[in-house]
N, C-alpha and C positions, 0 to 999 in steps of 0.2 A: 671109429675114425674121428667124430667129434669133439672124444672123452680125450683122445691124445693131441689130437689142436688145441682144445681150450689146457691141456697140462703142460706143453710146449709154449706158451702163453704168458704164462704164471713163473718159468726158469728165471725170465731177468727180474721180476718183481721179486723175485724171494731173493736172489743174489744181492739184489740193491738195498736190500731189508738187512742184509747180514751186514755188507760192508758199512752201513751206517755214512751219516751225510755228515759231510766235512764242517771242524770248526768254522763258526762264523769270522774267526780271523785270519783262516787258511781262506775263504769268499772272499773276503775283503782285499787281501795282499794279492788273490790271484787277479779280482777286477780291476784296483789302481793299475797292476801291473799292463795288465790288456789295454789300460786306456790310456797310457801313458807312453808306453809304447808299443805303437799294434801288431801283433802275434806275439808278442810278450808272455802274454797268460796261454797263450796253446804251446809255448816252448816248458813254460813248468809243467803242465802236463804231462809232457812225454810225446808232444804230437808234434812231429820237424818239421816234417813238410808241410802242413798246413797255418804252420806259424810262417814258415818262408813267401811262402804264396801270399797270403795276409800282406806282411810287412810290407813286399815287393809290391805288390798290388795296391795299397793305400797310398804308402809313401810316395807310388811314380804316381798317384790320380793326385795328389796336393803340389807333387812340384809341376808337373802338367799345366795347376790350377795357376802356380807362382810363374811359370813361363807363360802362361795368356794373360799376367799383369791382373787376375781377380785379384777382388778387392776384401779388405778386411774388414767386418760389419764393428761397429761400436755401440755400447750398451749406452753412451751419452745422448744420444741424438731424439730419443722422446719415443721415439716409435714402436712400437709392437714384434714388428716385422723385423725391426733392425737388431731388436735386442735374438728373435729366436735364430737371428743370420750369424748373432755374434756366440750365442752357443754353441750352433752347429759347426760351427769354425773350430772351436776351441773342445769339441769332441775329437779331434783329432788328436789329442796326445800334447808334447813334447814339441811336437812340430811346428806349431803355430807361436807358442814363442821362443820359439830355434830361431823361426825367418826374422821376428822382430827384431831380437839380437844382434841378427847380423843384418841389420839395416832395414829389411823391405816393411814398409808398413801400409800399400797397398798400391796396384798397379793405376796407372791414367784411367780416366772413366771415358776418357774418350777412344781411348785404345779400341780397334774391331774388334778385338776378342774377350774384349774386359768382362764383360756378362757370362762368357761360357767359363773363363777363370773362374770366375765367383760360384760359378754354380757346380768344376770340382772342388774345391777349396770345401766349400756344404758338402757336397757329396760322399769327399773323401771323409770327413766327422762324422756322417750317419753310417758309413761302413764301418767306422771305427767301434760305433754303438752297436750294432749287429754281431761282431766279435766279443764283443765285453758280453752280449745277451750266452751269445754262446759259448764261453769259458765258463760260465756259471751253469747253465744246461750241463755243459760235460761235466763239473766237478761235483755235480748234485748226483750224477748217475740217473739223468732223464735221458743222452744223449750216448748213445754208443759212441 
């Protein structure tokens, strides 16, 4: 019973061992992709519906973040804190300078809600980074 659990065990390592891990420029094109635009890299995959979900899911958490008037960190301002707000900002893809674009370049700080914007506006960037972790898990073959 033991001998067929630990050989049951061993199918996906040996299957991963044959298909061999993907060019370092098939990684590359899949992570830009994912972070650029999110569920990007789970749609080259071949995974729909978790690219959809993804998309739909991050996109409405940053415009959420753009409708509670958060605010957009800048890497000028000297501070430590400010510069990892302006990262996490700018983990989101496309989007963040999509809004600049087309005008918004960050809501009233006196607005009620201004603080919970800012913190999806972050939020929605660190999910973005979660997705990109995960496009490279699936296309490494660590990730069913």
């Amino acid at each position: 019973m033991a001998e067929k659990a630990v050989s049951e065990a061993n199918v996906p390592a040996k299957s991963q061992a044959a298909i061999g891990a993907p060019s370092l420029g098939r990684l590359v094109r899949l992570c830009v992709a994912a972070w650029l635009v999110p569920g990007f890299g789970h749609l080259l995959l071949g995974r729909k519906w978790r690219a959809l979900i993804l998309f739909v899911s991050i996109l409405t958490m940053f415009l959420f973040g753009i409708a509670m008037q958060g605010q957009f960190f800048s890497i000028g301002s000297g501070s430590f804190l400010q510069t990892l707000g302006h990262f996490g900002e700018l983990c989101v893809g496309v989007a963040m300078p999509a809004a600049n674009f087309f005008g918004y370049s960050g809501g009233d700080p006196f607005f009620v809600s201004s603080d919970y914007g800012t913190a999806f506006l972050i939020a929605a960037g660190m999910l973005n980074v979660l997705t990109v972790l995960d496009v490279y898990y699936i296309a490494m073959g660590r990730k069913p």
